[in-house]
C-alpha positions in Angstrom: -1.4 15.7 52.7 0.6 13.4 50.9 -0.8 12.2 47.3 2.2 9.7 46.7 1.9 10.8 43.0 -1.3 9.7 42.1 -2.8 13.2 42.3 -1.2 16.2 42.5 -0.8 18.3 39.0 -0.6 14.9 36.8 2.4 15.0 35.0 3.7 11.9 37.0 1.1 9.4 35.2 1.5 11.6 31.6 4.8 9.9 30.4 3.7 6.1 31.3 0.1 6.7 29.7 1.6 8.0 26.4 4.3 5.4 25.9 1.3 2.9 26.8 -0.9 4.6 24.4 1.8 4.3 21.7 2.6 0.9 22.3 -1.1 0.3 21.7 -1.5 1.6 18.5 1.7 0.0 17.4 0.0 -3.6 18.3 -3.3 -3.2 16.6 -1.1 -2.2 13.5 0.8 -5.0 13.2 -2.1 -7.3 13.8 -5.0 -5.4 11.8 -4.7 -6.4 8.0 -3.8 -4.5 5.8 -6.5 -1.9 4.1 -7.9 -3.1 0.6 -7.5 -0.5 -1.8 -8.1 0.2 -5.4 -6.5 2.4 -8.0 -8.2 4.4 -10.4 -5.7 5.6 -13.4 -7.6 8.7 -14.9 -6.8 10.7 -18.0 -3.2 11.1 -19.4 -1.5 8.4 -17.0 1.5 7.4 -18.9 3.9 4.7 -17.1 7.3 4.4 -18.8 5.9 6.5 -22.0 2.4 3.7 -22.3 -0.6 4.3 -21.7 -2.7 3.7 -19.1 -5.3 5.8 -18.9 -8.8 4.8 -17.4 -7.4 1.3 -15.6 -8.6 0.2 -12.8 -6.5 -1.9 -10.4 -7.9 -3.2 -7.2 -7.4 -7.0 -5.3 -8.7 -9.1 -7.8 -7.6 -7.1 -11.0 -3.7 -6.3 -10.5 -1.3 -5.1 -12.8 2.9 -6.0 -13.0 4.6 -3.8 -15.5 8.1 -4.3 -16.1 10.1 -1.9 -17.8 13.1 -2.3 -20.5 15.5 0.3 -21.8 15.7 -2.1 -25.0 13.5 -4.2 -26.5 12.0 -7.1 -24.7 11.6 -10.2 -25.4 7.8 -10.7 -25.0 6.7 -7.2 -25.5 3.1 -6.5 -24.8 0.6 -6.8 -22.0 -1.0 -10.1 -21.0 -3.9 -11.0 -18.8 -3.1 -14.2 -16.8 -4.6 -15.7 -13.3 -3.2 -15.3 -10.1 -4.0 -18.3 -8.5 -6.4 -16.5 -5.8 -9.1 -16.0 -8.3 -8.0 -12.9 -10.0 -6.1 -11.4 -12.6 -2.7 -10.1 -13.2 -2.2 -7.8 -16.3 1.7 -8.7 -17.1 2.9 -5.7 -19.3 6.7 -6.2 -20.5 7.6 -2.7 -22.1 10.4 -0.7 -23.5 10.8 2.6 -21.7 10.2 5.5 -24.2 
């Protein structure tokens, strides 16, 4: 009896189901958004020789620390709005 590939021991249809399967997952990643997540700095977190221990960072509370290898000019951390209806903490640091 001829099966025409349809039957048979199935490793006709294997190669066109995986690549479709792939293709699949690579469009509902690229069209999903992406996942919300949140930081939670614990003890002894140090970033460029500061402190930031027990900070949390999530959506509406983010942080942007830029770090200098001399002085800057405004050093120091500042809290200042986003324009989505959250914060940024703006830290401007020298690296220790």
């Amino acid at each position: 009896m001829n099966s025409h590939g349809l039957a048979g021991d199935g490793k006709g249809l294997m190669a066109p189901m995986l690549t479709a399967m792939l293709v699949g997952v690579v469009l509902m990643s690229m069209l999903l958004p992406a996942a919300a997540g949140e930081v939670r700095f614990g003890k002894n977190v140090r970033v460029g020789g500061h402190d930031f221990s027990n900070q949390t960072f999530d959506r509406k509370h983010r942080a942007k620390i830029y770090l200098y290898n001399q002085k800057p000019r405004r050093e120091g951390c500042v809290w200042r709005k986003d324009g989505h209806g959250g914060r940024v903490k703006v830290c401007h640091l020298q690296r220790k």
